[in-house]
C-alpha positions as CSV (number, residue, x, y, z in Angstrom):
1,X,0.0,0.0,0.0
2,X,1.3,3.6,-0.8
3,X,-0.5,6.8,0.3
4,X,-0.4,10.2,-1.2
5,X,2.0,12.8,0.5
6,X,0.5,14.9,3.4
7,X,-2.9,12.2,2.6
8,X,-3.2,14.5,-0.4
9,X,-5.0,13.0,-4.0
10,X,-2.7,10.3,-6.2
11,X,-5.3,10.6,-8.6
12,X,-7.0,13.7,-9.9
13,X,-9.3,12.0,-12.2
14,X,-9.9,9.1,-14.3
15,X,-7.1,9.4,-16.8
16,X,-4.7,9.4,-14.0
17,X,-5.9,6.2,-12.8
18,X,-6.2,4.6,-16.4
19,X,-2.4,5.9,-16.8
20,X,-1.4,4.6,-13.2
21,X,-2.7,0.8,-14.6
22,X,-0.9,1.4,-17.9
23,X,2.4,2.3,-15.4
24,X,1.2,-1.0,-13.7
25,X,1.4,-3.3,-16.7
26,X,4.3,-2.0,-17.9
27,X,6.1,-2.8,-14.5
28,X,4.5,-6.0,-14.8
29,X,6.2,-6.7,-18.0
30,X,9.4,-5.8,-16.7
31,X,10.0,-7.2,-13.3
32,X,7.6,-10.4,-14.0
33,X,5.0,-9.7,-11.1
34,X,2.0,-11.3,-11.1
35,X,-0.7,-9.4,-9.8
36,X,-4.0,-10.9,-7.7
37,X,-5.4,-8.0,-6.7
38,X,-5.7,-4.1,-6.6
39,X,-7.8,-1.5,-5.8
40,X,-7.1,2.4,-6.6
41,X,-8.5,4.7,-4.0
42,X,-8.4,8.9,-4.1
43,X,-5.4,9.3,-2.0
44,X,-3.4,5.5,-1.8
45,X,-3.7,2.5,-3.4
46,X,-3.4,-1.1,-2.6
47,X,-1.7,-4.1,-4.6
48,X,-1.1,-7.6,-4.1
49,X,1.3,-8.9,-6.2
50,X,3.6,-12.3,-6.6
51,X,7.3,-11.2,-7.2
52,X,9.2,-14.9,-8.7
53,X,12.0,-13.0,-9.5
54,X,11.9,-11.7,-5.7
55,X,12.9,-7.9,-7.2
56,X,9.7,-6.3,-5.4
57,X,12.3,-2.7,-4.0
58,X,13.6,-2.6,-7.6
59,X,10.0,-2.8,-9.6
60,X,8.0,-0.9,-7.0
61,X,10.8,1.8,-6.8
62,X,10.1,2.2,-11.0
63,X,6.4,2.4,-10.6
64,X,6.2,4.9,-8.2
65,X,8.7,6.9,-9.5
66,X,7.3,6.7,-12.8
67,X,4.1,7.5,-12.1
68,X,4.9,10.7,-10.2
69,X,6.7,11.5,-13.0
70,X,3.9,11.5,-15.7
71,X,1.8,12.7,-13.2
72,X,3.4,15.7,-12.4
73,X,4.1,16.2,-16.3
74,X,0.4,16.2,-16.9
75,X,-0.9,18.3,-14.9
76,X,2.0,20.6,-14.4
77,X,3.6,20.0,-11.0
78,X,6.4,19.4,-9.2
79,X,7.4,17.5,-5.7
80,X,6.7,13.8,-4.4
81,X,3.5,12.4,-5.2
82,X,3.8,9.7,-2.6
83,X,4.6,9.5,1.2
84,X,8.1,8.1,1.7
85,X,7.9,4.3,1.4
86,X,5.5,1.8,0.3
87,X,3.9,0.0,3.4
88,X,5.1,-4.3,2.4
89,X,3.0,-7.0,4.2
90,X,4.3,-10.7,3.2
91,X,1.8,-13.0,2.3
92,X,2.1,-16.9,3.0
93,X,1.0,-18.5,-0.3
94,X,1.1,-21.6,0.8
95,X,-3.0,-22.1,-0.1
96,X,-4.0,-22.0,3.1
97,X,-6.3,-19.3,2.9
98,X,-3.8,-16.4,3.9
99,X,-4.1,-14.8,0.2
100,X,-7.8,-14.6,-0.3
101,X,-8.0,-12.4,3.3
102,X,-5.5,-9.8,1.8
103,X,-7.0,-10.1,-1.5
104,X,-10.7,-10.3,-0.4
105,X,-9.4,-6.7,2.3
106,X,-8.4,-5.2,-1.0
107,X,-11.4,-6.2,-3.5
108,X,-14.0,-4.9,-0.4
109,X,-12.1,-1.6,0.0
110,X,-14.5,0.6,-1.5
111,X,-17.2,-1.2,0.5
112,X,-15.2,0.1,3.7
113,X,-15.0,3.6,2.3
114,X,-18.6,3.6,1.7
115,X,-18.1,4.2,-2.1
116,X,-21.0,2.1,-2.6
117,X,-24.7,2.1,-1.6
118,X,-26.4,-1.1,-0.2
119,X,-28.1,-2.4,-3.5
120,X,-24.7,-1.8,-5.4
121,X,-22.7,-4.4,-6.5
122,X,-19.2,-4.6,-6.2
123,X,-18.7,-4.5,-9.9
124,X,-20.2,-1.1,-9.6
125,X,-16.8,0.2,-8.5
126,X,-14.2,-0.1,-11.7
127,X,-11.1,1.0,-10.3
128,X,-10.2,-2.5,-8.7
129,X,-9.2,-6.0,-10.1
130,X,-12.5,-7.4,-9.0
131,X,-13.9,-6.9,-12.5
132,X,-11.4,-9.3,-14.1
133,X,-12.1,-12.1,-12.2
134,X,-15.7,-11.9,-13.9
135,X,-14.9,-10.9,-17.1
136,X,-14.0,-14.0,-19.4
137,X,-10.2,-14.7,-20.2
138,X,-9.7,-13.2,-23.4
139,X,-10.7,-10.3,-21.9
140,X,-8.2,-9.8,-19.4
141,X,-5.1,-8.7,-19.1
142,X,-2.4,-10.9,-19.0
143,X,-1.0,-9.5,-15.8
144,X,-3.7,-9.9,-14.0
145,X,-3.7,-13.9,-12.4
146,X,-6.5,-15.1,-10.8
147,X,-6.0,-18.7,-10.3
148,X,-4.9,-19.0,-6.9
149,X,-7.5,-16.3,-5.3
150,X,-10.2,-18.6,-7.0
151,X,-8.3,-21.9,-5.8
152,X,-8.4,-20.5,-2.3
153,X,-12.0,-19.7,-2.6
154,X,-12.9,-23.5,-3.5
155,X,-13.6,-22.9,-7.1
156,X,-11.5,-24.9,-9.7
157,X,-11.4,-23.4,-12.8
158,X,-11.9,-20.2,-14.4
159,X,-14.9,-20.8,-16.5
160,X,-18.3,-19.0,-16.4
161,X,-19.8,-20.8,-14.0
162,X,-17.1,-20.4,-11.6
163,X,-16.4,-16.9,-12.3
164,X,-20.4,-16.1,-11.4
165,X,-20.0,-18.8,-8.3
166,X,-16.6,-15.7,-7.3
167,X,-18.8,-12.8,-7.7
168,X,-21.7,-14.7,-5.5
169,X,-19.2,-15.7,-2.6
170,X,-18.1,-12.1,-2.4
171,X,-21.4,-10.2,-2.5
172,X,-22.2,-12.4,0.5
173,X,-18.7,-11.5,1.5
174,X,-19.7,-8.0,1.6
175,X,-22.4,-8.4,4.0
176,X,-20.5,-10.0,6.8
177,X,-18.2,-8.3,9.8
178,X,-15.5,-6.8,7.3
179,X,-14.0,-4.2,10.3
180,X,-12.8,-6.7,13.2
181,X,-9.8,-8.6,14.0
182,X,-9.6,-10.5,10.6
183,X,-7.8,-7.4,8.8
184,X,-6.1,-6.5,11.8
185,X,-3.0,-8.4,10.7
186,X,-3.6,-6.7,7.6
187,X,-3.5,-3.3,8.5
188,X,-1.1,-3.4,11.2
189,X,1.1,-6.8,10.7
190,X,4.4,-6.8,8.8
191,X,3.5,-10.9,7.9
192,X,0.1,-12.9,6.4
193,X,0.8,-16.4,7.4
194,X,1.1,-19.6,9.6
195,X,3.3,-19.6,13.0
196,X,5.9,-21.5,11.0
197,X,5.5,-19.3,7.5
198,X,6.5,-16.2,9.8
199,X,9.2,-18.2,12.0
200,X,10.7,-18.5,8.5
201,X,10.4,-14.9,7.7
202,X,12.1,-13.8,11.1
203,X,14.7,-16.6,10.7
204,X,15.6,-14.9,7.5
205,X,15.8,-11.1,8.3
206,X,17.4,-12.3,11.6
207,X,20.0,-14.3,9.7
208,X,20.8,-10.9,7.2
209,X,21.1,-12.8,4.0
210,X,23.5,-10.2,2.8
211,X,22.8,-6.1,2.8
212,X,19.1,-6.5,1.3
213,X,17.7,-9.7,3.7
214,X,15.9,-12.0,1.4
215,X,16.5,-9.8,-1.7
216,X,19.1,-11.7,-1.9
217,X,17.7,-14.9,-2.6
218,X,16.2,-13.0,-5.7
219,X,16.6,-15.5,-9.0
220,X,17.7,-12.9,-11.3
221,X,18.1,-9.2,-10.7
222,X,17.9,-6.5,-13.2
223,X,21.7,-6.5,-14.6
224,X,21.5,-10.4,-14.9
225,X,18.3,-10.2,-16.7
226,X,19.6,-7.2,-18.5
227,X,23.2,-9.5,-19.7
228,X,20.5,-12.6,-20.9
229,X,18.5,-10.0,-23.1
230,X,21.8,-8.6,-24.6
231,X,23.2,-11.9,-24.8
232,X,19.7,-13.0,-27.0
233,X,20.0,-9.9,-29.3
234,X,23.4,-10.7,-30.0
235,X,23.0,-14.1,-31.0
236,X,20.0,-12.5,-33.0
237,X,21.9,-10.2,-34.9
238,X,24.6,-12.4,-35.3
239,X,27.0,-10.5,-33.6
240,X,30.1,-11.0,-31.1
241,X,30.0,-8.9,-27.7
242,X,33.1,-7.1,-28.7
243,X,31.0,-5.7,-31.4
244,X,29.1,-3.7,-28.9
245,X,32.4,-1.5,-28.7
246,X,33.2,-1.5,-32.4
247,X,29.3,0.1,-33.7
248,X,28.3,3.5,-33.8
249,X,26.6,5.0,-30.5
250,X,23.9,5.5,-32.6
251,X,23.5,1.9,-34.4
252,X,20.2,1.1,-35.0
253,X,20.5,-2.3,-33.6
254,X,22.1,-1.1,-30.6
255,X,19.1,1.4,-30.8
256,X,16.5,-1.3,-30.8
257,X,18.6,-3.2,-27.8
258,X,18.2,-0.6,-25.7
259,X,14.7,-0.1,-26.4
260,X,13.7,-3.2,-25.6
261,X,15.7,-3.2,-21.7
262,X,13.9,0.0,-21.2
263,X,10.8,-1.7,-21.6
264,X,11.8,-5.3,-19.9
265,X,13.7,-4.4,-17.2
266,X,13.7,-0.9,-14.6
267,X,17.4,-0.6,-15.0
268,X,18.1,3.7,-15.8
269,X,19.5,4.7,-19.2
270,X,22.4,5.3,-17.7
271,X,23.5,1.6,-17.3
272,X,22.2,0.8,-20.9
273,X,24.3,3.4,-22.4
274,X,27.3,2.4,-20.8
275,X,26.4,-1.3,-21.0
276,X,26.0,-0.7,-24.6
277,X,28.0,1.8,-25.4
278,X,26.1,4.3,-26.3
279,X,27.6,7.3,-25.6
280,X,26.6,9.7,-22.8
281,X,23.8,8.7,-21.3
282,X,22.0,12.0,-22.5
283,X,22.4,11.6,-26.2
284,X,21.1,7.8,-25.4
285,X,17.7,8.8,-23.7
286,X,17.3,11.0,-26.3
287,X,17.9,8.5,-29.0
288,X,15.5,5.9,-27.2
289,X,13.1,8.8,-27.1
290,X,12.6,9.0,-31.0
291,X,12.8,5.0,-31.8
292,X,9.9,5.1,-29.3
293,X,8.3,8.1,-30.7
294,X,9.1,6.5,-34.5
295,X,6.7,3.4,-33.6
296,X,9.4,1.1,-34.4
297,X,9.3,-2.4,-32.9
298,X,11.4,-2.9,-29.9
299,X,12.8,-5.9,-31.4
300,X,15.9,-5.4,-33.5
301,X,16.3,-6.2,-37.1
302,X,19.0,-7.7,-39.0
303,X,20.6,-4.6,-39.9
304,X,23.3,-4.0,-41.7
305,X,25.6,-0.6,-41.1
């Protein structure tokens, strides 16, 4: 959960919160989270999100500072958008019921806030994840997963009838104590989980696996990721690593390379265009500007200079 600084609006209006999911997806894409549930409010929102790559600081740092940054370019302003850091509750997934409370907490959010009246349904509010659960596959985005919420609910698959058997469990859901001690763990807790789940957790940040905790245990961080896509592209184009070195800072392919870790991974321009060798990191950003700006796929091309 993040909250606006001094409680103040993160979203002035609805194109703010369409460009805030759009920031979403597009952090998605490049960290690999999965998300189970969200739910935008007027001054915070909360998210619920599977991290396999375990590189939640490094994508959540991106989001957040992306989004202030459009958001400050559209409507003219300047500052933080968001009150210091991101509040981080760990979640026990084992299936044991742990992830539907913090997802069902998020998905009833606007019933809390009283955003909507007793004979509205919860679809009626369409700035959560709610409404992908009922909306068929193909209609949803491929970020979004919904398999394990609906697991823990009891329902097996995601077909129709299971999707309407969701929405039925938590419009009943609605109506039952939703303010006592089940979300106090939520609110207040730093862990979601069994005894043993958060003996784990303690045993870990106790044990200081190296100067980020349990970051450390992350399967691929950004560089890596960053070395496996340049490695891919240069196979691709046919091309040694020394090459790298040997092209113009302004190669097309090299170009196109870059384009594509902006958009896969949260690393700064600065890293590609030394990684790459680009030239200052400057006359890169502003390169990567027009190829995006051009419409040109992020893909390289054979090309020949």
């Amino acid at each position: 959960m993040s909250r606006g600084d001094r409680r103040e609006d993160i979203f002035h209006d609805d194109v703010d919160r369409q460009e805030f999911l759009k920031t979403l997806a597009e952090a998605c894409q490049k960290t690999g989270f999965q998300v189970h549930a969200y739910c935008l409010m007027r001054n915070h929102f909360h998210l619920v999100v599977e991290t396999p790559n375990a590189n939640l600081v490094a994508g959540m740092r991106w989001l957040l500072s992306s989004y202030t940054l459009r958001l400050n370019h559209r409507h003219k302003l300047s500052g933080h958008v968001f009150s210091g850091r991101y509040k981080a509750l760990i979640v026990d997934g084992s299936g044991n019921s742990y992830l539907r409370t913090a997802c069902d907490y998020v998905h009833l959010n606007p019933v809390r806030a009283k955003l909507l009246g007793a004979d509205d349904r919860l679809l009626g509010y369409p700035w959560s994840s709610f409404a992908w659960y009922v909306a068929a596959s193909e209609h949803r985005p491929e970020w979004i997963r919904v398999d394990r919420l609906l697991g823990e609910h009891g329902i097996g698959a995601d077909t129709p009838a299971g999707r309407q058997e969701f929405e039925r469990r938590m419009e009943a859901r609605r109506t039952q104590e939703t303010d006592g001690a089940e979300w106090a763990a939520v609110r207040r807790g730093w862990c979601l989980g069994s005894d043993a789940f958060k003996k784990e957790m303690l045993g870990r940040i106790e044990g200081r696996l190296g100067e980020h905790h349990a970051g450390e245990l992350r399967r691929e961080s950004a560089e890596a990721k960053a070395d496996r896509i340049i490695g891919e592209e240069l196979q691709r184009l046919g091309w040694a690593a020394a090459e790298l070195a040997q092209r113009h800072k302004s190669d097309p392919s090299k170009v196109a390379i870059g384009a594509r870790l902006r958009r896969e991974t949260t690393l700064p321009v600065r890293w590609i265009a030394d990684r790459l060798q680009m030239g200052t990191w400057k006359s890169a950003r502003t390169r990567l500007q027009e190829w995006r700006r051009s419409g040109r796929p992020d893909q390289p091309a054979n090309v020949i200079v």
